[in-house]
C-alpha positions as CSV (number, residue, x, y, z in Angstrom):
1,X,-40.6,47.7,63.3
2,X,-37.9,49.5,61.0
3,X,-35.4,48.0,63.4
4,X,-36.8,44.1,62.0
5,X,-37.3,45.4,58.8
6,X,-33.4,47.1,58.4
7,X,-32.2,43.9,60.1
8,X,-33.9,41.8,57.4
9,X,-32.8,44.0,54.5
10,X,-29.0,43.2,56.4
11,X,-29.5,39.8,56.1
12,X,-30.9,39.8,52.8
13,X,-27.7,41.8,51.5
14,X,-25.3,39.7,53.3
15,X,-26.9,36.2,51.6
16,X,-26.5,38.3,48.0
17,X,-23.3,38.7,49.2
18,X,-22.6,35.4,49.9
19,X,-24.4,34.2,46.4
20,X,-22.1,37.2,44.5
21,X,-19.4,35.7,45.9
22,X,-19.9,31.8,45.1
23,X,-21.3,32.9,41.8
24,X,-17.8,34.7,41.4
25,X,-15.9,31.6,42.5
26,X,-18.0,29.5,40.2
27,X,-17.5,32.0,37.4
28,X,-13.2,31.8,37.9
29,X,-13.5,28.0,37.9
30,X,-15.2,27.8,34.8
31,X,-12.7,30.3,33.4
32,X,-10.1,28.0,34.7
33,X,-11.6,25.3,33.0
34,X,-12.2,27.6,29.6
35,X,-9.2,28.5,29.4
36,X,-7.9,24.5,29.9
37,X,-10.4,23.8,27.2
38,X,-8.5,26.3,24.9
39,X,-5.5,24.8,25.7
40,X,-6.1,21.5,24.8
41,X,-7.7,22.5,21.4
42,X,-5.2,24.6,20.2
43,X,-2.6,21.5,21.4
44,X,-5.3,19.2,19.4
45,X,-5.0,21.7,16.8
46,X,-1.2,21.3,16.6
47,X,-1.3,17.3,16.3
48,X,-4.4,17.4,14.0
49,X,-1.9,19.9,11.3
50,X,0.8,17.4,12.0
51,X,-1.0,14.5,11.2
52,X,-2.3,16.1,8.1
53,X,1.3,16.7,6.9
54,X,2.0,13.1,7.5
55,X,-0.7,11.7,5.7
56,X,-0.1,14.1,3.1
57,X,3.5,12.2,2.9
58,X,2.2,9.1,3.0
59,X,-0.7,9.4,0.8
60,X,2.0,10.7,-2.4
61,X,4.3,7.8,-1.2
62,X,1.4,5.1,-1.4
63,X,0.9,6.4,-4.8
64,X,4.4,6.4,-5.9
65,X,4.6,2.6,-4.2
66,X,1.4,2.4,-6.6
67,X,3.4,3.2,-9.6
68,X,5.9,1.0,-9.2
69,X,4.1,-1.8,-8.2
70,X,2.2,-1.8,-11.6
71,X,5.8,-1.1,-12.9
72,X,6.5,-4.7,-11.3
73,X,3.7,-6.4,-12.5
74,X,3.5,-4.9,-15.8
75,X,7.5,-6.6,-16.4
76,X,6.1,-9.4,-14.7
77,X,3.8,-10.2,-17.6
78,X,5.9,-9.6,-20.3
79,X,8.7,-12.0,-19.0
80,X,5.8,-14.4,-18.4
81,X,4.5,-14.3,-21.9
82,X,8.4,-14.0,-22.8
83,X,8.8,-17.1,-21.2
84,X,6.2,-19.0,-22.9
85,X,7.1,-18.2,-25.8
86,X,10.8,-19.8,-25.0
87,X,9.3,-22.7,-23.8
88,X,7.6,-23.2,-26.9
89,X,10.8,-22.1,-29.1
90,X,12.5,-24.4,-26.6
91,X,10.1,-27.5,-27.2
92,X,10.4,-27.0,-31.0
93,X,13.8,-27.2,-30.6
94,X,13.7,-30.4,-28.0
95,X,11.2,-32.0,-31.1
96,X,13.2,-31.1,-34.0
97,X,16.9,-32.7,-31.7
98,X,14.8,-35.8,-31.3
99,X,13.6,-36.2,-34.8
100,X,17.9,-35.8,-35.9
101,X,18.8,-38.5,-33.4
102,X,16.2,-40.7,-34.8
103,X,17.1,-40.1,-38.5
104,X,20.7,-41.0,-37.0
């Protein structure tokens, strides 16, 4: 009777064994994997600073773009009105030329 009952207390150890060790084996993959994981973040981590910096760049670049562009448009409109108002100068002058080859 202690024979079966030492023989079942030697299996039972040798299964925890057998559990310790696939719970060890487990444990080192998801170490593996944790330690993959970190990895990949601090490599994410790198770009994600990166393409901070860039946008960054960009961002004061669109606004300088920004500037001139109502720069543009800004002597746009004055050279438009400008050139009404020598169209109009122009037309007066057109009138007036045909009015002194008529008096002619």
């Amino acid at each position: 009777m202690l024979r079966s009952d030492l023989n079942g207390k030697i299996e039972d150890i040798q299964k925890l064994k057998h559990e310790h060790e696939e719970a060890v084996t487990k444990c080192r993959e998801y170490q593996y994997k944790n330690d993959q994981l970190t990895e990949n973040m601090a490599v994410l981590t790198a770009q994600k600073a990166d393409v901070d910096k860039q946008v960054a760049v960009l961002s004061q670049a669109m606004e300088t773009v920004k500037a001139e562009l109502k720069t543009a448009q800004d002597k746009v409109m004055f050279l438009t009105d400008e050139n009404k108002v020598i169209l109009q100068e122009k037309a007066v002058i057109q009138g007036r030329f045909k009015q002194l080859q008529e008096s002619l």
